[in-house]
N, C-alpha and C positions, 0 to 999 in steps of 0.2 A: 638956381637951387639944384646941389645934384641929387640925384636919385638912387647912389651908393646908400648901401647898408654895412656897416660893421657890427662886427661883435667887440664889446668893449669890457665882459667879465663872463667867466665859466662860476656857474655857484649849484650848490643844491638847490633844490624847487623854493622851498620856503623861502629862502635869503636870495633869490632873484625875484620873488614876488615883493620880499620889501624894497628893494632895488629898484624896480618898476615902478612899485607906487613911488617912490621920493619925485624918481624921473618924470613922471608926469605931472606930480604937485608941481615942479617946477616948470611946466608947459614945456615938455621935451616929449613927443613920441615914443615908447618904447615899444619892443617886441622882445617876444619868446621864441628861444627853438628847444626842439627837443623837449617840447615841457610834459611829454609823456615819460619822463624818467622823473615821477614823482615819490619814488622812493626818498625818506626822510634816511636811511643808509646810504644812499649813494652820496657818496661826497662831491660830484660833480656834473655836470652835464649838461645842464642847464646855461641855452647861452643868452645875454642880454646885450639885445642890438638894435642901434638907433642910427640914424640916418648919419652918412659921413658930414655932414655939415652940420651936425651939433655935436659931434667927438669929444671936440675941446672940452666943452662944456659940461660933458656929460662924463669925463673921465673925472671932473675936480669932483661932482657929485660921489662917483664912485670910491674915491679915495676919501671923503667926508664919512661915508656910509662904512668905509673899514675901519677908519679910527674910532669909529662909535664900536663894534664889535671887540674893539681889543683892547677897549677901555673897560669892557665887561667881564674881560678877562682877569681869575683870581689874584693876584699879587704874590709874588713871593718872596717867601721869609728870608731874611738874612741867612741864614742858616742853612737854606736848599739854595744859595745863591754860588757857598763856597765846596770846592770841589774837593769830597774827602776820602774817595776812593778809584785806586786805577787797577782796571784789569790787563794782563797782560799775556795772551798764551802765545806761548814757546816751544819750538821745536829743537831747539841747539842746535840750529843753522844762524849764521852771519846773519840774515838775517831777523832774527830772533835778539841777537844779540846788540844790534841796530838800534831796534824797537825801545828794547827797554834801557838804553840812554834816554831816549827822547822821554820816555817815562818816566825817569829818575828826573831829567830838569824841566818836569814838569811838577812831582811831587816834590819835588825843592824847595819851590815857591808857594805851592798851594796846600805846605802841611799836610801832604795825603798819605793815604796806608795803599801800596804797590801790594798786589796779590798775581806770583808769577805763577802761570797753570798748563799744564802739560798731559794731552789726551794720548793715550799710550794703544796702540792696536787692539782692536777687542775680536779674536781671529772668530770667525762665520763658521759656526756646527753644521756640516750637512749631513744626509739622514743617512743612520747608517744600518746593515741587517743585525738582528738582535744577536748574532751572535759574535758582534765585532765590537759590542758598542762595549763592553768593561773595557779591553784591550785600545779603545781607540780614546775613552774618557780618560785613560790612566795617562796615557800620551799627552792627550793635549791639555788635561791638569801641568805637568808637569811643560809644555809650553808657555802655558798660561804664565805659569811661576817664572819663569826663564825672563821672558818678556818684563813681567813688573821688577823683577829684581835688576832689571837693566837699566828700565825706566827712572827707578829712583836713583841707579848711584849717575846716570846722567843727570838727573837733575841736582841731584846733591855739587854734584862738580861746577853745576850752570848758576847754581845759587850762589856757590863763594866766590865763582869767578867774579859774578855780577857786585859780588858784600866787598873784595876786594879792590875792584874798580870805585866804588862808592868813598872805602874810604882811603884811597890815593887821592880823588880829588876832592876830599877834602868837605865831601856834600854832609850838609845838617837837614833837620825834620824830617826825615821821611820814615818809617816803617816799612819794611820788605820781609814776605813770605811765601811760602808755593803752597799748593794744592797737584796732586797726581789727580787723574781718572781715566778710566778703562771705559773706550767706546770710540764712536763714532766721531772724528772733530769736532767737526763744525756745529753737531747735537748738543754735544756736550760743555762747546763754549758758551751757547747761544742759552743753556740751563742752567749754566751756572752766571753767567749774566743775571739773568731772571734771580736765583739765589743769593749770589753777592751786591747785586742791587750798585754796581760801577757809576761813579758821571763820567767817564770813560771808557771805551777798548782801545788800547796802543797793540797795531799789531805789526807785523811786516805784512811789507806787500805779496811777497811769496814764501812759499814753504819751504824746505829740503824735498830735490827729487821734480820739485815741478818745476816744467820746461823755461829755461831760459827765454825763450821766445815768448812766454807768457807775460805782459805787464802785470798783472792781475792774476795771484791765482786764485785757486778754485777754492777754496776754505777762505781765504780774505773778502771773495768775492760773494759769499753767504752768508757769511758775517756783517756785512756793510748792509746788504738788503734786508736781512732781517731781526739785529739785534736793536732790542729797543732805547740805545742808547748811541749817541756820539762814538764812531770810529773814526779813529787819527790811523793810516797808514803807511808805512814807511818802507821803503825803496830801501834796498840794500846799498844801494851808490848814492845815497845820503848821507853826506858826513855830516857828522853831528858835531858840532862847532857851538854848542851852546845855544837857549832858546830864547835870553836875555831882550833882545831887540829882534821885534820880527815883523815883517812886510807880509800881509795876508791880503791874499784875494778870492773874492768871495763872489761867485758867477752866480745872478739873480734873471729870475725867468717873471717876478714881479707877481707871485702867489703867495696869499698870507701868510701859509707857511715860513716863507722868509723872514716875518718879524719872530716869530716862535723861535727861529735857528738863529737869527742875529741874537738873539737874548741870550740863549746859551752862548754862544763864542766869545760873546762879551763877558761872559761870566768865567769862563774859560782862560779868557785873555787876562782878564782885570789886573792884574799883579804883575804884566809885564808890559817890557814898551813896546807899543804896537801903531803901527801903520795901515789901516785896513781900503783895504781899495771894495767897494761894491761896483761888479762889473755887469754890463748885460750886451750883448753882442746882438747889435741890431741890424736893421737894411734899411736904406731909400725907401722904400714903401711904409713900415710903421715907426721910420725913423721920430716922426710929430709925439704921433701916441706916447711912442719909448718915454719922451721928452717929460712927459708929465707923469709919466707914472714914475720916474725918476727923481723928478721932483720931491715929490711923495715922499719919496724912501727915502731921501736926503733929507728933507724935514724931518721925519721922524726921528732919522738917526742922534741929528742936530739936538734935539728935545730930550730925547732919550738918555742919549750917552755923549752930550758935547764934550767931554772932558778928554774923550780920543782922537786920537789923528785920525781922520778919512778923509777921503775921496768920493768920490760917484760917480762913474763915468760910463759914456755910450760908447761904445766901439761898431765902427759899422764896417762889418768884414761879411762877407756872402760866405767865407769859408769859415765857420764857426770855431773852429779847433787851430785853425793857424792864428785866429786871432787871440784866442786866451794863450796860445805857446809865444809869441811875439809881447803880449801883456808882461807875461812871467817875467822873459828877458829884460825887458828895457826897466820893469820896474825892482826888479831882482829880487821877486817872490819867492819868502821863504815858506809857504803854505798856503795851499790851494783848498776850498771849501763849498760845499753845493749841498744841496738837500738831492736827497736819494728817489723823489720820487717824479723828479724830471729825466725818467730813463732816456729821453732822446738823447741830451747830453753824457751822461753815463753811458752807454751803452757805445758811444764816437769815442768816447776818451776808455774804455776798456778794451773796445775792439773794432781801432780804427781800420783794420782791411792792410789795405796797401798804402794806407798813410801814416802808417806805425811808426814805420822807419824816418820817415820825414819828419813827425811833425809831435811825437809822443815819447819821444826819447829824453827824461825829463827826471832829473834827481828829487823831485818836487814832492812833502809828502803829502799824503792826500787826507782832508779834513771832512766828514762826510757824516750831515747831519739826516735823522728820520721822520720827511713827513707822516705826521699824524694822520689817518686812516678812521 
């Protein structure tokens, strides 16, 4: 008998003490770490670990004890099922104008109303002596004006371009409109999110001005962490070829979360032909575990949504990021998909160092859903 100990789930206090208890009903050992993070706000920390020689046994338990929790979970309506609104902001750079293709043949199919939004410079007052301040209000009034009056006939120009590409190809159902605002970007996208209530943001991967060298910029990359809804990203060197039939892969780290974001994408996808790979990139060492908790997630999917093409696959690469770029290849991944709050992953694939060049140079766009908190 070995005398290994693994941790086989990370949970809040309360939902690893019901976890414990099943485990031991079922004459399996368990322990607690960490169970001094009994805040009912902490959404993790708590680990549940039982001897490596009931593993097996004790991961089917745990994957019993999830399905019971997401059985509890409300059902949703036909109606929150279908996707009726896309947000899209824009700079009038290429890439901007990238974006909102993918947006348009996305509202094609899903009947949505496209809302294209443009945050325009909101210039910083600094203080100034009282006897400068009529003289320097009058000025930067008059900048002010300068600046929205640029704003708008850019977007006016960016609107018919976009109305005129629409209707060349010939696209039905969709509604298309803009919104200006004066501020902060990524403030201002993330509020008006919150206000227009999107089941989307279509945005580019980078902006006008930001560094080529950058895969990620810095507004796309605020956006992704903190709007409360599904961001689709897109690469300027994405040609948009149509979204008819598409190959997705979805890198799974095997937290509940995952059923929550498989739901949306499916809901996402529904209307189109879709090939979806769930991937999790494993090692030799929890290659057994991987095995079953893969299981798992291929049951569910099976149940869930049999009517799709999937897969489920292990990939056992020690270099994590060579193996999802090798995936993409061989399976010729048209969309890449992860929940945001597996920042180890995130964080390699935004800024991989010196394997940027190697291994992240990738027209792929990125589909990037938000763990709940």
């Amino acid at each position: 008998m070995s005398d290994s100990v693994v941790t086989i789930a990370v949970h809040n206090y309360s939902r690893a003490q019901v976890l414990k208890s099943r485990l031991n009903a079922e004459g399996i050992e368990c322990y607690l770490k960490n169970v001094n993070l009994v805040h009912s706000a902490v959404p993790g920390g708590v680990e549940v670990r039982v001897n490596e020689d009931d593993m097996e046994a004790a991961l089917r338990i745990v994957e019993k004890v999830s399905e019971e929790y997401r059985d509890e979970e409300p059902a949703e309506s036909e109606e929150s099922k279908k996707i009726q609104r896309i947000l899209v902001p824009v700079d009038f750079s290429m890439y901007s104008k990238n974006a909102c293709r993918y947006a348009i043949g996305l509202a094609e199919k899903l009947n949505a109303h496209i809302k294209l939004l443009h945050v325009y410079y909101n210039p910083i007052v600094n203080s100034m002596p009282m006897t400068d301040t009529y003289y320097y209000q009058v000025n930067m009034d008059e900048i002010i004006r300068d600046i929205e009056l640029r704003a708008k006939e850019q977007m006016e120009k960016f609107y018919q371009e976009i109305k005129e590409w629409i209707e060349q190809e010939e696209i039905k159902n969709i509604t298309l409109d803009y919104a200006l605002v004066r501020g902060i970007s990524h403030e201002e996208i993330l509020i008006q999110a919150e206000e227009y209530n999107p089941d989307v943001i279509v945005i580019g991967s980078r902006g006008k001005g930001e560094k080529s060298t950058d895969l990620m910029g810095g507004v796309t990359r605020k956006i992704i962490e903190n709007a409360p809804v599904p961001v689709l990203a897109i690469p300027e060197a994405s040609e948009y070829k149509g979204i008819s039939n598409i190959n997705i892969m979805y890198v799974t780290d095997f937290d509940d979360s995952d059923f929550k974001a498989i739901r949306k994408l499916m809901n996402i996808i529904s209307p189109f032909s879709v090939r979806l790979y769930c991937v999790h990139i494993t090692s030799p060492e929890t290659n057994e575990w991987d095995q079953v908790k893969m299981d798992g997630l291929k049951k569910h999917i099976k149940e869930e949504y049999g009517h799709q093409h999937f897969e489920c696959d292990l990939i056992e690469k020690e270099d994590k990021l060579k193996g999802i770029q090798e995936f993409i290849e061989e399976k010729s991944i048209d969309i890449l998909s992860l929940v945001t709050h597996k920042r180890n992953i995130i964080e390699k694939i935004f800024n991989p160092g010196i394997e940027k060049k190697l291994l992240f140079h990738t027209n792929v766009p990125l589909l990037v859903f938000h763990a709940e908190r």
